[in-house]
VEXBA-752138 format. One record per atom (N, C-alpha, C): x, y, z; residue in three letters. Coordinates in pm, whole numbers, plus 50000, padded with zeros to 5 digits. Example, Ala and Ser with C-alpha at 12.3 -4.5 7.8 and 13.67 -1.06 7.14 Angstrom:
<nodes>
513194943150780ALA512304955050780ALA513204967050780ALA512854977550708SER513674989450714SER512905000350787SER
</nodes>
This chain:
<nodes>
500844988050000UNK500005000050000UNK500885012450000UNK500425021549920UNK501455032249925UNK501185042350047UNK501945049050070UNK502215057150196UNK501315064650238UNK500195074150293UNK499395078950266UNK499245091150328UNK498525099950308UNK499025114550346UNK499485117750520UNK498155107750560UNK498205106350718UNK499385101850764UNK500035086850697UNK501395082450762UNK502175092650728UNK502615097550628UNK503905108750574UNK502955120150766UNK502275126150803UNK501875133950900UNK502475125751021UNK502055116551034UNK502585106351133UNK503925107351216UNK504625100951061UNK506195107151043UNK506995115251097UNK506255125951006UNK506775140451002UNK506455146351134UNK505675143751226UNK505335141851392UNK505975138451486UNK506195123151417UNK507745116151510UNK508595123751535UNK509175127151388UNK510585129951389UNK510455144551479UNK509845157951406UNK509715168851491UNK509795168051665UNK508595158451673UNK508225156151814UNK509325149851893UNK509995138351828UNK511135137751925UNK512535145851940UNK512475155451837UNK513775164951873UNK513265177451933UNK512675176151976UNK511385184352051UNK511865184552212UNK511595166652210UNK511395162552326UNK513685163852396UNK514075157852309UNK515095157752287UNK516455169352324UNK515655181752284UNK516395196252330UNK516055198652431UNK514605199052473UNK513605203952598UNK514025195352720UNK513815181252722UNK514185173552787UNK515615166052846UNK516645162152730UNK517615161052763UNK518815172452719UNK519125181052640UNK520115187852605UNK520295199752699UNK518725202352755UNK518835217052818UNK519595214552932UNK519015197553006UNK519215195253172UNK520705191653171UNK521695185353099UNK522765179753132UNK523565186353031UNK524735185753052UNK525555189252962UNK526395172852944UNK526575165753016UNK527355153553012UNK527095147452890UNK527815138052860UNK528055133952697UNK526945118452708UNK527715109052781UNK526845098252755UNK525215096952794UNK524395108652914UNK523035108852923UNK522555112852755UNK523825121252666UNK522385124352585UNK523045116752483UNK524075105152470UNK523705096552392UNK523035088752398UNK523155086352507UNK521975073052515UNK519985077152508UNK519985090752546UNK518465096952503UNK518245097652361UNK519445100052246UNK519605102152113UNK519195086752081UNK519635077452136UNK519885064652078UNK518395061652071UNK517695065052205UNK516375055352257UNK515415063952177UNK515655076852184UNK514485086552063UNK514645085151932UNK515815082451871UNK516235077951717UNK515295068951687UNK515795053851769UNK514915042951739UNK513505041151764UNK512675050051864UNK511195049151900UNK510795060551755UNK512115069551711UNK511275075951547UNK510995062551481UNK512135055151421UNK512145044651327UNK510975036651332UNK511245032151479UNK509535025051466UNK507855028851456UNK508255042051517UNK506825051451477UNK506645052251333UNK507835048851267UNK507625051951099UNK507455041951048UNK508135031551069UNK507875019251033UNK507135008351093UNK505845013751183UNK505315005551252UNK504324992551166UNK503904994151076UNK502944988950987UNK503844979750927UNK504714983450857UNK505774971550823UNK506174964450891UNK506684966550991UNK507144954951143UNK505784944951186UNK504624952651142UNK503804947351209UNK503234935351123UNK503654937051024UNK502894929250882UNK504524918850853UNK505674917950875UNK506234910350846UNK506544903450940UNK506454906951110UNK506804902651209UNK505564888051241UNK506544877251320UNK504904869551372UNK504304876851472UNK503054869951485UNK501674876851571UNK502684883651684UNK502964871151781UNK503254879651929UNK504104890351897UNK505404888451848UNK506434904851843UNK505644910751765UNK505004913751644UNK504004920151614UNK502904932751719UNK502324921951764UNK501564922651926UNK502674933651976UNK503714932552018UNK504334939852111UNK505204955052045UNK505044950251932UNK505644962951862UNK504264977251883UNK503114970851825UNK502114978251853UNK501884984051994UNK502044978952052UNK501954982552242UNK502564992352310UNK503924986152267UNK505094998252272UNK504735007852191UNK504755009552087UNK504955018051956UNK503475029251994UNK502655024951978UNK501435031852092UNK501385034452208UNK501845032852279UNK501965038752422UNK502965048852411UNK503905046452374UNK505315055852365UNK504105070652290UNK503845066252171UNK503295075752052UNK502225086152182UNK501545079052221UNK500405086652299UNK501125091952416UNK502225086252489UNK503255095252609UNK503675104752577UNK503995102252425UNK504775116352399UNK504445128952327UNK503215123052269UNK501985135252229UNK501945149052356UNK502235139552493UNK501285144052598UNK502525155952638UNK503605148552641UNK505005155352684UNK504785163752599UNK504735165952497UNK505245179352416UNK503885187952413UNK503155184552432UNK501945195552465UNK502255203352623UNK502195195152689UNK502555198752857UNK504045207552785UNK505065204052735UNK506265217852679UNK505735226352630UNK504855223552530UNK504425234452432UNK503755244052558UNK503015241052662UNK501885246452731UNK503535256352792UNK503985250952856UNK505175257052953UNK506035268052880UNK505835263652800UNK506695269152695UNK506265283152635UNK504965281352639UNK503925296552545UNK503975305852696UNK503655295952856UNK503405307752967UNK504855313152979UNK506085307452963UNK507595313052971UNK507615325452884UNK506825321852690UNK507105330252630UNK506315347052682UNK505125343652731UNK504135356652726UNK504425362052862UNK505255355052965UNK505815360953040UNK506955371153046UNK508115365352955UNK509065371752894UNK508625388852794UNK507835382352722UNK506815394152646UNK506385407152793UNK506065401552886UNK505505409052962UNK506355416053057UNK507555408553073UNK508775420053139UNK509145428753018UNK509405425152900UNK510435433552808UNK509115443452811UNK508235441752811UNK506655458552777UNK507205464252910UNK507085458053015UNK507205467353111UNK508375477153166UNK509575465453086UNK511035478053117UNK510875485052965UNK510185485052908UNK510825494552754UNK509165507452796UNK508875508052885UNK507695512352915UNK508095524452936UNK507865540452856UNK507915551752879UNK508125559053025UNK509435567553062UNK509305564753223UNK509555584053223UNK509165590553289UNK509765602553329UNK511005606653322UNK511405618753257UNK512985623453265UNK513105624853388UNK514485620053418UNK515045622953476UNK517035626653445UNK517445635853498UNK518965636553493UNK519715623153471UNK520645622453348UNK521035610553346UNK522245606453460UNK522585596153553UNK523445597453604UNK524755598553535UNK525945596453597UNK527095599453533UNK527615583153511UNK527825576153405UNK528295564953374UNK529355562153477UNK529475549353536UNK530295542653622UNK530475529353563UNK532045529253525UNK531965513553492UNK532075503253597UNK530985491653520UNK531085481153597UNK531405469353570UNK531995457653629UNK531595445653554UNK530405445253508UNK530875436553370UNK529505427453301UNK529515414453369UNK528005410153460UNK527825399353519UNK527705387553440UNK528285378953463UNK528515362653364UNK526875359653384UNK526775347853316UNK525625344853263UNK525475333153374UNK524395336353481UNK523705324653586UNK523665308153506UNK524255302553493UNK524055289953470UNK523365280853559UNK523575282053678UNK522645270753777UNK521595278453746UNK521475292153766UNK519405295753746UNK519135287553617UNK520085288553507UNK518585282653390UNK518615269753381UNK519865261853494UNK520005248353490UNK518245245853574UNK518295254153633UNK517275253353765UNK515935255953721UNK515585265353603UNK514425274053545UNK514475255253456UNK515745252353406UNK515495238253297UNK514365227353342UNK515465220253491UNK514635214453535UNK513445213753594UNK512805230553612UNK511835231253680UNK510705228953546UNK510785230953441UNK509845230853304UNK509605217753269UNK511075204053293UNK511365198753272UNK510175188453370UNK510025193053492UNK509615184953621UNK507825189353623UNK507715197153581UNK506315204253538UNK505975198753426UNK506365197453287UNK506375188053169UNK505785174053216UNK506675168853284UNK506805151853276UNK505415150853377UNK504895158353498UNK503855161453605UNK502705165753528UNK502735172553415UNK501425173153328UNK501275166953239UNK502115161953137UNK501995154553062UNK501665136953104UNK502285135753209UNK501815122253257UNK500335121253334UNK500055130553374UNK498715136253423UNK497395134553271UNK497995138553177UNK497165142153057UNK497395127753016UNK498035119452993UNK498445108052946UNK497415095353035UNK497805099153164UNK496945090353249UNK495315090053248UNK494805101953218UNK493935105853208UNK493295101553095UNK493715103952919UNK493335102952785UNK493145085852827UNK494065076652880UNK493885065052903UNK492885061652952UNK492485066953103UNK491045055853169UNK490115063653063UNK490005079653005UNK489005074652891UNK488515068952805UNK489345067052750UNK489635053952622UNK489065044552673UNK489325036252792UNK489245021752864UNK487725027152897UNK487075036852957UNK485725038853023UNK484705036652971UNK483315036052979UNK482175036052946UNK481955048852827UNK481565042652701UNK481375051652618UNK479875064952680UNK480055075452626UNK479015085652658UNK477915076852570UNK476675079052624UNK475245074952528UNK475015089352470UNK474785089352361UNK474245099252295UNK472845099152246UNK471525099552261UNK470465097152201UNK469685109752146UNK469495111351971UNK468805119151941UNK467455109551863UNK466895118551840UNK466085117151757UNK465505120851663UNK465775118251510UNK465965118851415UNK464695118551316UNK464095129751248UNK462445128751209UNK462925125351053UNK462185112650966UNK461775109750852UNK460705111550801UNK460055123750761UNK458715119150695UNK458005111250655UNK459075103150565UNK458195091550516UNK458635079350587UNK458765077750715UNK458725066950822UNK457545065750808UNK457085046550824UNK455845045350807UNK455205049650967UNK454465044450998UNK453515049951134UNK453795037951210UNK453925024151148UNK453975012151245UNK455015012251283UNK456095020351275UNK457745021151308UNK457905033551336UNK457085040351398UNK457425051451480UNK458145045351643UNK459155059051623UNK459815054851766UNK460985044251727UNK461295038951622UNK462125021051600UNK463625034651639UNK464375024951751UNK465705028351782UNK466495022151661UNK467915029251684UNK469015019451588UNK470005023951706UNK471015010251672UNK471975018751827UNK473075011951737UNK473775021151709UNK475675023851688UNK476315019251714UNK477515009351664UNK478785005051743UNK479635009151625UNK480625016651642UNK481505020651548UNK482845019551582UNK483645016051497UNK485495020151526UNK485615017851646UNK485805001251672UNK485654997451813UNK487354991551777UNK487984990651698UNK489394985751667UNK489884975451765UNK489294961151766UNK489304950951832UNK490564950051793UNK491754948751906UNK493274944351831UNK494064940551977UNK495344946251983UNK495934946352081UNK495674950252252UNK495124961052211UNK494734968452351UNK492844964652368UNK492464963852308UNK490454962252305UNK490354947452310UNK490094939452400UNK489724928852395UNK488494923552473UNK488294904852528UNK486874907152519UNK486194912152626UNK487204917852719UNK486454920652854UNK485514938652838UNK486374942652737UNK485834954952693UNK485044953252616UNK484744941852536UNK483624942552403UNK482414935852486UNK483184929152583UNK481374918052682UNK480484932452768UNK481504941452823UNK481194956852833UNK480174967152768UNK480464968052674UNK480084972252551UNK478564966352525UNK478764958052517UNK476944948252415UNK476354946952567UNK477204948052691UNK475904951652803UNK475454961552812UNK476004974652772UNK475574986652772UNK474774993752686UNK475214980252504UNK474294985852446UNK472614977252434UNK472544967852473UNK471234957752524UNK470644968052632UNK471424973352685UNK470454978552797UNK470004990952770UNK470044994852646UNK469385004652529UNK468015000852506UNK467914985652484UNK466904982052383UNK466764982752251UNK468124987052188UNK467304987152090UNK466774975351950UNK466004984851846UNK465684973951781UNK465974968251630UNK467374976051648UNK468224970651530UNK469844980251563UNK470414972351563UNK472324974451552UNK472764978951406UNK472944986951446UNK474194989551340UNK475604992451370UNK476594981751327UNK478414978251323UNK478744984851199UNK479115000851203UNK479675007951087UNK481315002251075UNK481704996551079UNK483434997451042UNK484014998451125UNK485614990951075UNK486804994251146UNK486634987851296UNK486044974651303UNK485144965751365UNK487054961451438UNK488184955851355UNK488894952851369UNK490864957851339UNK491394952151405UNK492674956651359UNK493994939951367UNK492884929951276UNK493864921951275UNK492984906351262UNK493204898551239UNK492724887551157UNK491434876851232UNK491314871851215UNK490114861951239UNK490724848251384UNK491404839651282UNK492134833051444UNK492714841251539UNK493384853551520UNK493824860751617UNK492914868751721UNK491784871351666UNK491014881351726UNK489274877251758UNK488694869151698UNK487784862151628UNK486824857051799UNK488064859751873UNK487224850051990UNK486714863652113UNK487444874652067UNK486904891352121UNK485844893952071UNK485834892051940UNK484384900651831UNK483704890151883UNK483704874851906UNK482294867951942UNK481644873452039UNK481784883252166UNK481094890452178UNK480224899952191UNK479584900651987UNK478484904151949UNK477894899151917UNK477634886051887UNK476744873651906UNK475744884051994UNK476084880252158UNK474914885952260UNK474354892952241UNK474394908152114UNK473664918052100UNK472444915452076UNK471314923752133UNK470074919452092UNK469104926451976UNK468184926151946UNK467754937251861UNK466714928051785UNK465874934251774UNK464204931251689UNK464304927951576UNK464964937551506UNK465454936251385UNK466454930651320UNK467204928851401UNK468814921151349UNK469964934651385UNK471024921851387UNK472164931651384UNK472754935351233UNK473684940151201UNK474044945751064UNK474904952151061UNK476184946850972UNK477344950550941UNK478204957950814UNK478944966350815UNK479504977750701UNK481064974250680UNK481704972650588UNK482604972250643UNK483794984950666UNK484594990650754UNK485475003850730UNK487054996450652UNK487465009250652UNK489075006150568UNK489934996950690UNK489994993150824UNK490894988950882UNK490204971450853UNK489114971250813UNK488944958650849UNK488844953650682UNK489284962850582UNK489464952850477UNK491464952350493UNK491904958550545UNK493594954050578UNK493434944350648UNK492354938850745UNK492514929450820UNK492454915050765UNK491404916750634UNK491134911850557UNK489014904050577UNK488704917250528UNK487574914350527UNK486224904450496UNK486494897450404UNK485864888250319UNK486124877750454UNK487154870250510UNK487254863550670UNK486414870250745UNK486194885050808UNK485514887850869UNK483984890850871UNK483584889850736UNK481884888050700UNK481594872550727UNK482664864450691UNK481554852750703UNK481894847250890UNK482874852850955UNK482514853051064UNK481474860151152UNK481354869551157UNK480074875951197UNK478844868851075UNK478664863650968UNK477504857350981UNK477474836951049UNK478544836151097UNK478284825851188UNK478154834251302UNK478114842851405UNK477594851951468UNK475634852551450UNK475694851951345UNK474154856351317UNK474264872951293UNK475334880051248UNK475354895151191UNK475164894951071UNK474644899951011UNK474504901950814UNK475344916150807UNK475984910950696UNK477014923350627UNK476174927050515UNK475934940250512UNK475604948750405UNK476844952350311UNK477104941250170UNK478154947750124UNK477494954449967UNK477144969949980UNK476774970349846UNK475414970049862UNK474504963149892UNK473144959149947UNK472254964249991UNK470924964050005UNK469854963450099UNK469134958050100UNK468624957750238UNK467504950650300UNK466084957850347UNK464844952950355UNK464004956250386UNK463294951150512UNK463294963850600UNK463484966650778UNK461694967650818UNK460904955450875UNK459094958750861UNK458614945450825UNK457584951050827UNK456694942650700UNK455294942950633UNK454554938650672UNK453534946250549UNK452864957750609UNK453124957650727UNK452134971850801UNK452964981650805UNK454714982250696UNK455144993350717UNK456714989750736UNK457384992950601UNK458844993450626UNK459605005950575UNK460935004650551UNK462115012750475UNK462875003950483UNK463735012850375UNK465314998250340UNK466435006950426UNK467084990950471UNK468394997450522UNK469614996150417UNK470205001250399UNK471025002550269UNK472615004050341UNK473124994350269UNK474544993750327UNK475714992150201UNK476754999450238UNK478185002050164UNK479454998750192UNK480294992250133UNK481244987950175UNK482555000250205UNK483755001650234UNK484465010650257UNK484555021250186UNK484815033350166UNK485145047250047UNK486425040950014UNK487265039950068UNK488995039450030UNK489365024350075UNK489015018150149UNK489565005650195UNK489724991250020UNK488324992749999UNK488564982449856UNK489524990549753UNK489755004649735UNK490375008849639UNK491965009749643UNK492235006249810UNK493685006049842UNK493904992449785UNK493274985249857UNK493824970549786UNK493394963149693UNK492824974049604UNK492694969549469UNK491484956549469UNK490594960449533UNK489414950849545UNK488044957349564UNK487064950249553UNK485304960749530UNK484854965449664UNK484894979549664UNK484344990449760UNK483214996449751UNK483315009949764UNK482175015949797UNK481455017349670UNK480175014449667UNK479315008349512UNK477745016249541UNK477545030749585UNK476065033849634UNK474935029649510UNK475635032349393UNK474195031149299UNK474035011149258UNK475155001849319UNK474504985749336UNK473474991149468UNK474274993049580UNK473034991249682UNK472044998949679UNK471565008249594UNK470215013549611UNK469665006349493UNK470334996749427UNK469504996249271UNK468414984549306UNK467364987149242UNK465854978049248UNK464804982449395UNK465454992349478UNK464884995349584UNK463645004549520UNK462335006249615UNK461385012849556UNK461785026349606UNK461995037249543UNK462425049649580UNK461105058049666UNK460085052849639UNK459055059849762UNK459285054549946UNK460295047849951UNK460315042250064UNK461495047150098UNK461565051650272UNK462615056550361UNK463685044750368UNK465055051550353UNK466235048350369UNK467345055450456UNK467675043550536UNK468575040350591UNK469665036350563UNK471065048550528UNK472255042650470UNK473345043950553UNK474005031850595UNK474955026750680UNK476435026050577UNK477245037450635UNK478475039450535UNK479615044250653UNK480785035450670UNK481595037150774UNK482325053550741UNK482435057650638UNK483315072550652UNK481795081750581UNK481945093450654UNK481255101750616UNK481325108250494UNK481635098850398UNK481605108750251UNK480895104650220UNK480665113050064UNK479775113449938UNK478135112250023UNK477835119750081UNK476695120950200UNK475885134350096UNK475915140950048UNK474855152049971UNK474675141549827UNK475325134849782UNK474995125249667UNK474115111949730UNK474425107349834UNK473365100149890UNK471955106749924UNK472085117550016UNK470655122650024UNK469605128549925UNK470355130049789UNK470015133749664UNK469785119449616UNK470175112949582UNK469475097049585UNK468565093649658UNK467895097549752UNK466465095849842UNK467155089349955UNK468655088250026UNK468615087850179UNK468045096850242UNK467235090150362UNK466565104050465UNK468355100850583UNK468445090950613UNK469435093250697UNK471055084750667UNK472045088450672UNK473505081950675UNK473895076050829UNK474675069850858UNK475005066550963UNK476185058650978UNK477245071251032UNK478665070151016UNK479635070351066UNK481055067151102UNK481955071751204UNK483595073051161UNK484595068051157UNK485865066551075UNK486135078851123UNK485705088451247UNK487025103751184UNK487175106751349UNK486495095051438UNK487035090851601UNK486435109551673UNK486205117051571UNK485935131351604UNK487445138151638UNK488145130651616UNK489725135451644UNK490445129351711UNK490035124551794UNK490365110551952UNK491245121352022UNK492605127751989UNK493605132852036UNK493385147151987UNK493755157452101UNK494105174252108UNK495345168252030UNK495905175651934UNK495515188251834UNK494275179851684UNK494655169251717UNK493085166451607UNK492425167851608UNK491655168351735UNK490275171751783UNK489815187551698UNK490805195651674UNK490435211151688UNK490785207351542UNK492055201651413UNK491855199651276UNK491225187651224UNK490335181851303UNK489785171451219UNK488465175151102UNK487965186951152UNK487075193951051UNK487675199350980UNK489345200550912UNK489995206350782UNK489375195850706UNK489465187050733UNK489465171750622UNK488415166850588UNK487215168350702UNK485895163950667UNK484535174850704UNK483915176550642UNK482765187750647UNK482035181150751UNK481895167550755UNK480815161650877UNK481475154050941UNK482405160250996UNK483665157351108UNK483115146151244UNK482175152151330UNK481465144151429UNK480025148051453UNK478775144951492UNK477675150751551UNK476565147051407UNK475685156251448UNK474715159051324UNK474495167151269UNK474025165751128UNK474315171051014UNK472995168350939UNK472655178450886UNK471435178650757UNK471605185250600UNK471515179950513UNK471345183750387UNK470095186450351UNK469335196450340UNK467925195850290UNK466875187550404UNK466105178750336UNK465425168650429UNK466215160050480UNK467765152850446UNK468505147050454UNK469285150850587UNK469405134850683UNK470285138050773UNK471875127950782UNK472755132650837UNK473955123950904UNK474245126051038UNK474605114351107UNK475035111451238UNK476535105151232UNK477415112451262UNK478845106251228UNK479435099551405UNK479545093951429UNK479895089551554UNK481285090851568UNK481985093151707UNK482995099551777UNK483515083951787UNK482975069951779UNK483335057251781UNK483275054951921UNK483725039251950UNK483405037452078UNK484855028752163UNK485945028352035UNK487085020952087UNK488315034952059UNK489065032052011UNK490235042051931UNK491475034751843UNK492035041351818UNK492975036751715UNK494325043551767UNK495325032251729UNK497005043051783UNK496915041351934UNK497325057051969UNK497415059052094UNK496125051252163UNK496645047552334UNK495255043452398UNK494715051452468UNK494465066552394UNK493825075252451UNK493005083452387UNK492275088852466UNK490995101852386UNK491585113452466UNK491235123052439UNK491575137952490UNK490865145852407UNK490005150552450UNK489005163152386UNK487855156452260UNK488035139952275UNK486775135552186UNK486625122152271UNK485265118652355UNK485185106952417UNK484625094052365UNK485045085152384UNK484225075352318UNK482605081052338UNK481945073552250UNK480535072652214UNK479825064252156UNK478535059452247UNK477665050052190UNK476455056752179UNK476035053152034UNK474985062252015UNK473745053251961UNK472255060551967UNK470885056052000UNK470145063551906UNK469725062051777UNK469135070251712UNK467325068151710UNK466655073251737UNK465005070251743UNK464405078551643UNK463785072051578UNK463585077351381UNK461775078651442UNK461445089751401UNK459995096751392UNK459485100051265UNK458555099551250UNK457555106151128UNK457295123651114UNK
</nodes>
């Protein structure tokens, strides 16, 4: 797969971020030779593998595999935290500095100049900025591990419930009120396993509702490896059935394995497809799509909207289940009343959180086109780092009205 804009960002993150960490952290505090070779050595190589994590991970067997990810993510999310906690220390040092130089260049009353007296020029305090070093240094590592500890039990916690409710006109009347409840970008892999997913399908059963929808990115890694975590969505309950999409991580995982496992599950994958949600006193189709980018990376059949709407009766309400929030005004112009989506985590991590709407117009929340709505979900696992900061997990409850 070729490189993709996000990894080259990734990268280009590492590397910055650890000479970042690198000046701030070790060059300022010591002057001694072997502490900052050996900090050069251990930040060199945690770049390499931040860059090359996907390759290690794909040629390595499962377990070192397994552990490259662990490390390679934890480190990635520690050190996000460190250089924000600098950056933070770093801006109050600067606007402080700003705020002495205004106040001595500050217009003062004449007075008689005295008569010049020479004096020594005082040498330059070295223990103070050894001392100002480590104090930024000790404040850094005290907030950033604070922010780090923190992004973690969110990640691990009870997703937020979100419940709106969402009006279709042409909902029939015998399906007024019908819930759909969300599980999105739950990235079953290394860190998400089944004690968090048996979690999960208790919290969302105790919704009620009366049809599931599994938008994508379900997984981060193969069928014997992982296969015995996802069996707990079997337990989900729902009137209607459960129902599956697939996102871009789970055709790398290799998808076509993971549909016909979830339908020994009893889940139906919508690939391309729809189905019709009722019955004679009153339905709509649920309409489902396979990845935007996931089949086109690996050169296999993706996202296909005009197979899955084709032969559907267009006077009838639709329901379209599409793991990334695109091509959403060309769907609702095709007669979707609603999309239902997630892939963009709402940012998971500060500074994404605040640019994840450069990249996508329906970044997180809800969204309307005309009569047309989208619900993009914040997801309910994460990806990378094992943390959230400024976007929380979310399980969401949609209740469709007339």
């Amino acid at each position: 797969m070729p490189l993709s804009s996000f990894s080259l960002l990734i990268a280009l993150g590492a590397l910055l971020g650890h000479l970042y960490l690198f000046r701030r952290l070790v060059w300022n505090l010591t002057p001694r030779r072997t502490p900052r070779l050996v900090a050069a050595v251990v930040l060199g190589v945690m770049t390499l593998v931040l860059m090359a994590r996907r390759s290690l991970q794909r040629t390595l067997p499962e377990a070192p595999g397994d552990v490259v990810e662990l490390v390679s993510y934890s480190w990635m999310g520690l050190a996000l935290c460190l250089v924000l906690a600098l950056a933070v220390l770093d801006a109050g040092r600067a606007v402080l500095a700003v705020g002495r130089h205004l106040r001595s260049s500050a217009p003062r009353a004449s007075v008689p100049a005295p008569v010049p007296v020479p004096v020594p020029v005082p040498s330059v305090d070295a223990e103070r900025r050894r001392f100002l070093a480590q104090a930024t240094a000790g404040g850094a590592l005290a907030l950033g591990g604070g922010l780090a500890g923190y992004g973690s039990w969110r990640a691990f916690t009870a997703p937020e419930v979100t419940e709106l409710v969402v009006r279709i006109p042409r909902l029939p009347r015998a399906l007024e009120g019908l819930s759909i409840v969300q599980l999105t970008d739950l990235h079953v892999g290394s860190f998400i396993q089944r004690r968090f997913m048996d979690e999960l399908v208790r919290r969302a059963n105790a919704l009620k509702p009366d049809l599931v929808a599994i938008t994508g990115d379900l997984v981060d890694g193969s069928v014997p490896r992982l296969g015995g975590f996802v069996a707990a969505l079997g337990n989900l309950q729902a009137r209607y059935g459960r129902f599956f999409v697939t996102g871009n991580h789970d055709y790398s995982s290799g998808a076509n394995a993971w549909v016909a496992w979830l339908h020994s599950l009893g889940i139906a994958s919508l690939r391309n497809r729809h189905v019709r949600i009722g019955d004679a006193g009153g339905a709509f189709d649920l309409v489902g799509v396979d990845d935007w980018h996931g089949g086109r990376r690996l050169r296999q059949k993706g996202y296909d909207l005009e197979q899955a709407l084709a032969g559907r009766d267009p006077e009838r309400a639709a329901v379209l289940l599409a793991h990334q929030p695109a091509n959403f005004k060309v769907a609702a112009e095709r007669g979707v009343d609603l999309q239902i989506s997630g892939h963009t985590h709402g940012g998971q991590l500060f500074p994404m959180t605040a640019l994840i709407g450069l990249q996508w117009e329906h970044s997180a929340g809800h969204y309307r086109h005309g009569d047309s709505h989208i619900y993009v979900s914040r997801g309910c696992g994460f990806w990378g780092p094992p943390m959230r900061l400024g976007s929380p997990p979310e399980l969401v409850k949609l209740v469709l009205t007339s």
